[in-house]
DOGU-724481 format. One record per residue: residue number from 1; x, y, z of N, C-alpha, C in turn. Coordinates in pm, 1 decimal. Example, Ala and Ser with C-alpha at 12.3 -4.5 7.8 and 13.67 -1.06 7.14 Angstrom:
2
rec n=1&n.east=1319.0&n.north=-569.0&n.up=780.0&ca.east=1230.0&ca.north=-450.0&ca.up=780.0&c.east=1320.0&c.north=-330.0&c.up=780.0 .
rec n=2&n.east=1285.0&n.north=-225.0&n.up=708.0&ca.east=1367.0&ca.north=-106.0&ca.up=714.0&c.east=1290.0&c.north=3.0&c.up=787.0 .
***
This chain:
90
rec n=1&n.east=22717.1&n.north=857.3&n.up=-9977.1&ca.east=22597.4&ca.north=776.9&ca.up=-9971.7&c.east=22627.4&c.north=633.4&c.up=-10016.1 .
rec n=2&n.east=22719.7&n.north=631.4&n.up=-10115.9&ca.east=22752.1&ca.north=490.4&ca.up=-10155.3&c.east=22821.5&c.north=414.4&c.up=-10053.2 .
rec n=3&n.east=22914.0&n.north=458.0&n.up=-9956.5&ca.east=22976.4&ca.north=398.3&ca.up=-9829.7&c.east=22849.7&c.north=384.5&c.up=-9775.7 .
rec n=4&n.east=22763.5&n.north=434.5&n.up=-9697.6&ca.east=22658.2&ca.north=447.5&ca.up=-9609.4&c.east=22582.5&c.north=271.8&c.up=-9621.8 .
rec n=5&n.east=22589.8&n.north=329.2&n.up=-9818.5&ca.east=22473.8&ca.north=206.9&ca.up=-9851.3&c.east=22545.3&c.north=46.6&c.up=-9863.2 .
rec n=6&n.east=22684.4&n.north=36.8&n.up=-9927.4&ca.east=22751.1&ca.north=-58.5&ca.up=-9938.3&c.east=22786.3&c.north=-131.9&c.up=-9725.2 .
rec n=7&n.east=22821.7&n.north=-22.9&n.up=-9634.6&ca.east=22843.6&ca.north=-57.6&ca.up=-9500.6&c.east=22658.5&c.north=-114.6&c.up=-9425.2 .
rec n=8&n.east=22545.5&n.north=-64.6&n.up=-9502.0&ca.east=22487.9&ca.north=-94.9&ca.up=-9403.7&c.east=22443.6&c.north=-236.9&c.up=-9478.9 .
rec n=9&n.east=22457.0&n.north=-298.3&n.up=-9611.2&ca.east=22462.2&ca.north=-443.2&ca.up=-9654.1&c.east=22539.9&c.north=-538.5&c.up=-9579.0 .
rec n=10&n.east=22683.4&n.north=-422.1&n.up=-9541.5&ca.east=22764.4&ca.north=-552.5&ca.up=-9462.3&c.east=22744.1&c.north=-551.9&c.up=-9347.9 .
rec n=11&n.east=22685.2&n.north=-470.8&n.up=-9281.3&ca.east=22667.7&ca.north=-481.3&ca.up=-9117.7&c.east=22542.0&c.north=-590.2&c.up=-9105.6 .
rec n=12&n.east=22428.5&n.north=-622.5&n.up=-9232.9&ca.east=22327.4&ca.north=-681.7&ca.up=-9228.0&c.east=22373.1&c.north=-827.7&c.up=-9235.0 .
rec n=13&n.east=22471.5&n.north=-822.1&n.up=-9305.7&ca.east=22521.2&ca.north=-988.9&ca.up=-9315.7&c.east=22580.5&c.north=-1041.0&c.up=-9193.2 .
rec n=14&n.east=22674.1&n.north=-937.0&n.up=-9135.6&ca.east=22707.9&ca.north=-969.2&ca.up=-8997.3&c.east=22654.2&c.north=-980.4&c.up=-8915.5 .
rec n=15&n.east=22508.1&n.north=-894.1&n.up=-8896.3&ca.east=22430.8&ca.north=-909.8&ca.up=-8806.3&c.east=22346.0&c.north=-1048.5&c.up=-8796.6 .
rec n=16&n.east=22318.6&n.north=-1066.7&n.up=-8925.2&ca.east=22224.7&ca.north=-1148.9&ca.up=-8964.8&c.east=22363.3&c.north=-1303.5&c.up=-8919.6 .
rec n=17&n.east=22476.0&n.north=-1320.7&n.up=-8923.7&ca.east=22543.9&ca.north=-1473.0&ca.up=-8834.5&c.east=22534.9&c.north=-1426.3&c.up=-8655.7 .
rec n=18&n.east=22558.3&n.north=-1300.0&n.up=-8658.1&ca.east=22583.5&ca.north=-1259.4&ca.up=-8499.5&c.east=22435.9&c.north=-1357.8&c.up=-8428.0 .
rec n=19&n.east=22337.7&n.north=-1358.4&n.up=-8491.0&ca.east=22200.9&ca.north=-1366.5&ca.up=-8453.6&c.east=22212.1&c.north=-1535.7&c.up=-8449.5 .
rec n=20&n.east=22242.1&n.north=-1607.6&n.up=-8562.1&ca.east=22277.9&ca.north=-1730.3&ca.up=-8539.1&c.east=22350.3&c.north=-1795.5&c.up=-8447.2 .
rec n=21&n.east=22453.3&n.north=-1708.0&n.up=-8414.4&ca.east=22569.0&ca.north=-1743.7&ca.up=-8337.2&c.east=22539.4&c.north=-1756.8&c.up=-8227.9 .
rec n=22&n.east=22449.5&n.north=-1600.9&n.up=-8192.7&ca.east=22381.5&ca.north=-1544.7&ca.up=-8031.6&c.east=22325.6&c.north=-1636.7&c.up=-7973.4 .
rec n=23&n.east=22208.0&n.north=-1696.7&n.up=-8099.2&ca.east=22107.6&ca.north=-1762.8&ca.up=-7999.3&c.east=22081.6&c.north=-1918.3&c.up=-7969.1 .
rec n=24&n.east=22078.8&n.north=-1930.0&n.up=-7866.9&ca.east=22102.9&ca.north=-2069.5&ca.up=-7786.0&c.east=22021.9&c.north=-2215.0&c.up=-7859.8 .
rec n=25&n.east=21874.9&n.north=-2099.0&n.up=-7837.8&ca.east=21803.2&ca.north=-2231.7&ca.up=-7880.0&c.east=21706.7&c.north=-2125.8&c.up=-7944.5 .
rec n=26&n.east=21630.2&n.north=-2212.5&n.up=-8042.2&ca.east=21495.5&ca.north=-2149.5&ca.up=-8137.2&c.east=21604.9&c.north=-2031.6&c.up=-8227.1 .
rec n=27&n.east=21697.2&n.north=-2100.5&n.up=-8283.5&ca.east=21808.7&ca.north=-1954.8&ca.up=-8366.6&c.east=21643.8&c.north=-1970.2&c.up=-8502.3 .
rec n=28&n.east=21560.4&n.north=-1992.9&n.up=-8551.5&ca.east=21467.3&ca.north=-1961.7&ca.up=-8682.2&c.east=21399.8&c.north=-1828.5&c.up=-8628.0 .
rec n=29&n.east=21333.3&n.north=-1887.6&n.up=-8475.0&ca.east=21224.1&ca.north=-1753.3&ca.up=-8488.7&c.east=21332.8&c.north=-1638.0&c.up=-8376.8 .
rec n=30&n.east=21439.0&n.north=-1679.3&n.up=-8361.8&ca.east=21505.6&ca.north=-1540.0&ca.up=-8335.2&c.east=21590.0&c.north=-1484.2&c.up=-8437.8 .
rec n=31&n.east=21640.2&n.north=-1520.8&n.up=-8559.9&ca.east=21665.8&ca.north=-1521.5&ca.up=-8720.0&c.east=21506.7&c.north=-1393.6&c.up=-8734.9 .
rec n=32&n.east=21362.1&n.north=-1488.4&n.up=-8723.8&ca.east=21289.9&ca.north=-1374.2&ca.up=-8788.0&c.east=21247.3&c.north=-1270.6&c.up=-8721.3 .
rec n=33&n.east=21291.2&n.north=-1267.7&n.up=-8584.0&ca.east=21246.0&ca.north=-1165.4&ca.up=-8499.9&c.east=21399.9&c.north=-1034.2&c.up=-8542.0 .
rec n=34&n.east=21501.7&n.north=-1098.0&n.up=-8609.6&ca.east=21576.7&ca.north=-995.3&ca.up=-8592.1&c.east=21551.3&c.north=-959.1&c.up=-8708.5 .
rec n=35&n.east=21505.7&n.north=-1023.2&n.up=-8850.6&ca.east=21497.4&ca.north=-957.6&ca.up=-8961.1&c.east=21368.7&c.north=-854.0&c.up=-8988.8 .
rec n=36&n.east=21246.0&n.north=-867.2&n.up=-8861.5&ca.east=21135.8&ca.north=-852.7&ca.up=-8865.8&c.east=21218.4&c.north=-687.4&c.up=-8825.1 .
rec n=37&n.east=21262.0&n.north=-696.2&n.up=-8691.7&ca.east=21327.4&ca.north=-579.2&ca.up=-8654.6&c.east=21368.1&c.north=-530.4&c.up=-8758.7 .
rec n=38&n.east=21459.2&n.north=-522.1&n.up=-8830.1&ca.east=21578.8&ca.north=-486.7&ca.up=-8947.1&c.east=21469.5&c.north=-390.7&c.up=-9058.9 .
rec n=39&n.east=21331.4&n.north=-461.5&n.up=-9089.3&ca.east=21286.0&ca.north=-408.0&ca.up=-9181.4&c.east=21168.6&c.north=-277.9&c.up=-9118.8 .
rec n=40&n.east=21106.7&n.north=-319.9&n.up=-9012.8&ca.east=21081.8&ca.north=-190.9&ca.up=-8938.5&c.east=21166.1&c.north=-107.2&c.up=-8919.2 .
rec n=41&n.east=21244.2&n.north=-106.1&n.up=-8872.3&ca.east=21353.7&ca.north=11.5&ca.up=-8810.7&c.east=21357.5&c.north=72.4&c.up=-8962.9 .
rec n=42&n.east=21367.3&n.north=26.1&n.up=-9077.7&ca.east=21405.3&ca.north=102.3&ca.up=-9190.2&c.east=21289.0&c.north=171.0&c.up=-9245.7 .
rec n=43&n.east=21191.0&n.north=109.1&n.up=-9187.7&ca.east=21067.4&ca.north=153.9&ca.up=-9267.7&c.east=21019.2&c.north=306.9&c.up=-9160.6 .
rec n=44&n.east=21042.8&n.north=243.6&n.up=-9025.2&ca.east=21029.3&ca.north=378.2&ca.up=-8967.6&c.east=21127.1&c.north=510.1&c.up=-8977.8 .
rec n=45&n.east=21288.8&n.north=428.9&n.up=-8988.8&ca.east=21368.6&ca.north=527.6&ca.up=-8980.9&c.east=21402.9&c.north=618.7&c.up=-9113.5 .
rec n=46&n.east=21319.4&n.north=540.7&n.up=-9222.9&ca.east=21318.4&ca.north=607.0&ca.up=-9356.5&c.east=21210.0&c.north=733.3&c.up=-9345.0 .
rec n=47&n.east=21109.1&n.north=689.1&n.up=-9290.3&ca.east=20985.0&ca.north=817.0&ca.up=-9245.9&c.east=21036.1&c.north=921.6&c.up=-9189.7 .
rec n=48&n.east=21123.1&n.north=925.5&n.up=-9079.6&ca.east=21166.6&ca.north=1019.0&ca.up=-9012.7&c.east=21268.8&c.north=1101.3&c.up=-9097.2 .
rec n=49&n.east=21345.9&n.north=1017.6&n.up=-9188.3&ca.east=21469.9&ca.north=1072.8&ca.up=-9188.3&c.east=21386.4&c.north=1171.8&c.up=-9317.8 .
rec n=50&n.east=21273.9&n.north=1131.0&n.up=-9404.1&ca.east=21218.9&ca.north=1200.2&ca.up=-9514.5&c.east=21100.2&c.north=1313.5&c.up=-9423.3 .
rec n=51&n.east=21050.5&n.north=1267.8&n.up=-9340.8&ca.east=20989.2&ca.north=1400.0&ca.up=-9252.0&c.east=21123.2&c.north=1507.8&c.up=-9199.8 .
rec n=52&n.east=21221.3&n.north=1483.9&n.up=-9130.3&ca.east=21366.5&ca.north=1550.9&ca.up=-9130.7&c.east=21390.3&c.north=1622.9&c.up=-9282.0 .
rec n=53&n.east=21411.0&n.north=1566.9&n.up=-9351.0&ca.east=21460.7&ca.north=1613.7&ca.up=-9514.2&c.east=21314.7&c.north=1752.8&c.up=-9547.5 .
rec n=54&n.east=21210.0&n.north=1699.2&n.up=-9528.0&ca.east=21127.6&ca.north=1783.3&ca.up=-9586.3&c.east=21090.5&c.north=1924.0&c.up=-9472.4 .
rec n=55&n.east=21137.5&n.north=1882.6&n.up=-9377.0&ca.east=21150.8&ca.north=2033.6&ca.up=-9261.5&c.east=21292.1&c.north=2098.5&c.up=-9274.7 .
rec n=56&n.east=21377.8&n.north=2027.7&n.up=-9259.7&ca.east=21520.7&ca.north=2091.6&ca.up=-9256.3&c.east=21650.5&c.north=2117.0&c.up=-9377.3 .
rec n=57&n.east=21573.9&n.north=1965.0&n.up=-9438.0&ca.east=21658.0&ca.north=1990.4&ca.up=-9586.9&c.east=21784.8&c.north=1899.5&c.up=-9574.3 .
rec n=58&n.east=21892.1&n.north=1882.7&n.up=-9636.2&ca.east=21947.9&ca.north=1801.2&ca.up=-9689.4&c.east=22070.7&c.north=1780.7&c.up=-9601.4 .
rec n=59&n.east=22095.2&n.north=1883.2&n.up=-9506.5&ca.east=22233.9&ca.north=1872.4&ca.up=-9387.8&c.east=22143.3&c.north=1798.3&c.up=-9313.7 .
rec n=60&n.east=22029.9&n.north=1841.1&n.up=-9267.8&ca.east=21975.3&ca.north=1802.1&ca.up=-9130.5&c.east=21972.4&c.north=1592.8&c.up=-9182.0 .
rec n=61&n.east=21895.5&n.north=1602.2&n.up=-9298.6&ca.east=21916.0&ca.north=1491.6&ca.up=-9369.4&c.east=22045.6&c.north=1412.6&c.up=-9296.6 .
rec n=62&n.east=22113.3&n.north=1460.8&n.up=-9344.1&ca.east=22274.3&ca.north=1378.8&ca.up=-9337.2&c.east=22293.5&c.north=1383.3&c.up=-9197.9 .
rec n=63&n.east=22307.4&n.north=1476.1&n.up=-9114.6&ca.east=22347.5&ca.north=1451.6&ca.up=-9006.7&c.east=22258.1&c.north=1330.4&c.up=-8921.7 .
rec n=64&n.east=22077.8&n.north=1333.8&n.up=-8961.8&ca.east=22017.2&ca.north=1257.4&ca.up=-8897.4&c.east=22104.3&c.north=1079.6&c.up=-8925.1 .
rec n=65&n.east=22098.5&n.north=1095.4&n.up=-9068.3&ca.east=22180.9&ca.north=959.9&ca.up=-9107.4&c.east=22354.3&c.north=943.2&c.up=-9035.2 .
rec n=66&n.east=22401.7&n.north=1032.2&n.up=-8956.3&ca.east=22512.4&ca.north=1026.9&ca.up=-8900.9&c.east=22507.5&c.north=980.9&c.up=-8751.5 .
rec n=67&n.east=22399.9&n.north=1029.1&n.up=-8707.6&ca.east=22339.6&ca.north=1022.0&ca.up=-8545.5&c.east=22289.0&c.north=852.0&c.up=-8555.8 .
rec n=68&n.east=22214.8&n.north=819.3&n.up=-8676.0&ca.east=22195.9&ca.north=687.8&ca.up=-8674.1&c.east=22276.1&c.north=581.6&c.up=-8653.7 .
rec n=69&n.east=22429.3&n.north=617.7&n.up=-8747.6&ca.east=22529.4&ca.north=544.3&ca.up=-8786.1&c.east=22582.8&c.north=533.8&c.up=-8653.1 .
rec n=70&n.east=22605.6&n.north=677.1&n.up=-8577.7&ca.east=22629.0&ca.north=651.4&ca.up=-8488.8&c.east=22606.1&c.north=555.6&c.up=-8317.0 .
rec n=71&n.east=22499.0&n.north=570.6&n.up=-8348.8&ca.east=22385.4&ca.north=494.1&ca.up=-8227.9&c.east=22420.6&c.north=323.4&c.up=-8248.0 .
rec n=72&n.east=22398.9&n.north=335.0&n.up=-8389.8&ca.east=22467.9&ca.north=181.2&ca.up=-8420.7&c.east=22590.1&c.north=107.0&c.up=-8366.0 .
rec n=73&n.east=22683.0&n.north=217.7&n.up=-8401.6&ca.east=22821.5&ca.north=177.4&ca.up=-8367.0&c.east=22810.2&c.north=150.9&c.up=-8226.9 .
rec n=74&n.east=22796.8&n.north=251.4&n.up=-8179.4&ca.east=22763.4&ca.north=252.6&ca.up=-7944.3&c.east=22702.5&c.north=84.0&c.up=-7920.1 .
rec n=75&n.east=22561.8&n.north=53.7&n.up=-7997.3&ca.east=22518.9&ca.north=-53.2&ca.up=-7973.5&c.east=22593.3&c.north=-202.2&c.up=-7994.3 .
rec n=76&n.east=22634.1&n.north=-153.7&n.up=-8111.0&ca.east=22756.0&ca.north=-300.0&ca.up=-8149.1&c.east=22890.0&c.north=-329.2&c.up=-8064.5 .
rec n=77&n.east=22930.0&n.north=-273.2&n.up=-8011.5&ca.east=23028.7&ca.north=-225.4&ca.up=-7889.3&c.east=22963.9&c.north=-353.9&c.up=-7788.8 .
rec n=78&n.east=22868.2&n.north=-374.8&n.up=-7711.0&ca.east=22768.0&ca.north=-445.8&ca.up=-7661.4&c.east=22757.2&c.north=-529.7&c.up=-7680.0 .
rec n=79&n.east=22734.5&n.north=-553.4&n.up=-7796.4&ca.east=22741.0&ca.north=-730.9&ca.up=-7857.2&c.east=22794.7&c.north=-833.3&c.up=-7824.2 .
rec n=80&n.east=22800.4&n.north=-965.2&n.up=-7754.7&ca.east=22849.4&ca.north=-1024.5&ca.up=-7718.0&c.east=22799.5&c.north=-1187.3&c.up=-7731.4 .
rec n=81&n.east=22879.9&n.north=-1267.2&n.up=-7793.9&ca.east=22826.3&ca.north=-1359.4&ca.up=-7805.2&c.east=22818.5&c.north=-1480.0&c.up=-7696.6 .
rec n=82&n.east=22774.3&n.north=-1577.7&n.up=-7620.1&ca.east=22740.2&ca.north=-1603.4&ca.up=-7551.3&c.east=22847.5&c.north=-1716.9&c.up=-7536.7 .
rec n=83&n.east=22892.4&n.north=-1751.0&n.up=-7420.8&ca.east=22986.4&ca.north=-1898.1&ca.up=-7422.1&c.east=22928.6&c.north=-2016.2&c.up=-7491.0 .
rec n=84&n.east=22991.5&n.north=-2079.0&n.up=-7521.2&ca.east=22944.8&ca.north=-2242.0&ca.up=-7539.6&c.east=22894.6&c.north=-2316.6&c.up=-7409.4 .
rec n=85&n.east=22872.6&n.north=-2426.3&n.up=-7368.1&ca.east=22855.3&ca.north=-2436.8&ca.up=-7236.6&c.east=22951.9&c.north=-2517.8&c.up=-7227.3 .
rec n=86&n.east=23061.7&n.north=-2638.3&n.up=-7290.8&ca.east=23161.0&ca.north=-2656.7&ca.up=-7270.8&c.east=23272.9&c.north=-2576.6&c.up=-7266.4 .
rec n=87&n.east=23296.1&n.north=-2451.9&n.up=-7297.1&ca.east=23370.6&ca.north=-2359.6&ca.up=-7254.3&c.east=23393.2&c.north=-2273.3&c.up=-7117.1 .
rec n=88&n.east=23217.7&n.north=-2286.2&n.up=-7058.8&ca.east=23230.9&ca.north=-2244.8&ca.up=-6931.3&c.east=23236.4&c.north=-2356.0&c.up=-6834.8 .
rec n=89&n.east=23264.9&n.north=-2508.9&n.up=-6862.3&ca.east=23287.3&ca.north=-2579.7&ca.up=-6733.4&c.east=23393.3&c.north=-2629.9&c.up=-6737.8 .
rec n=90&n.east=23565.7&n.north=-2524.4&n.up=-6829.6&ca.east=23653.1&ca.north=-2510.5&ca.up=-6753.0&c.east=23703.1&c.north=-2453.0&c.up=-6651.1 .
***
């Protein structure tokens, strides 16, 4: 749990320049649209994972938190940051 919790601080910091980096123009309100995201997803995915815990118990628990980790990883794979535009008119 302490890996889980220490990796998903650093994936937030990374995410949180990826988002700067990503976006072209207006990087503030796409900054709060991704942090807006960041804190839903936890607020929902904390509900589920404690509705999970209180039906199945403490594997189902973990594995749900594994399926998550996982989904993550698939998505970051994807990521791509966008050219400069002097880079694409070589």
């Amino acid at each position: 749990m302490v890996l889980v919790g220490a990796g998903t601080f650093f994936a937030q910091a990374c995410a949180t320049g990826f988002v700067g980096r990503a976006a072209t123009s207006d990087r503030g309100s796409a900054s709060g649209l991704y942090l807006a995201s960041y804190f839903f997803g936890g607020l929902i995915g904390s509900a589920v994972l404690g509705l999970i815990f209180d039906r199945f118990g403490w594997t189902a628990c973990v594995g749900g938190i594994a399926v998550s980790i996982l989904v993550a990883a698939l998505l970051a794979v994807f990521l791509k940051t966008p050219m400069a535009p002097e880079a694409m008119a070589r």
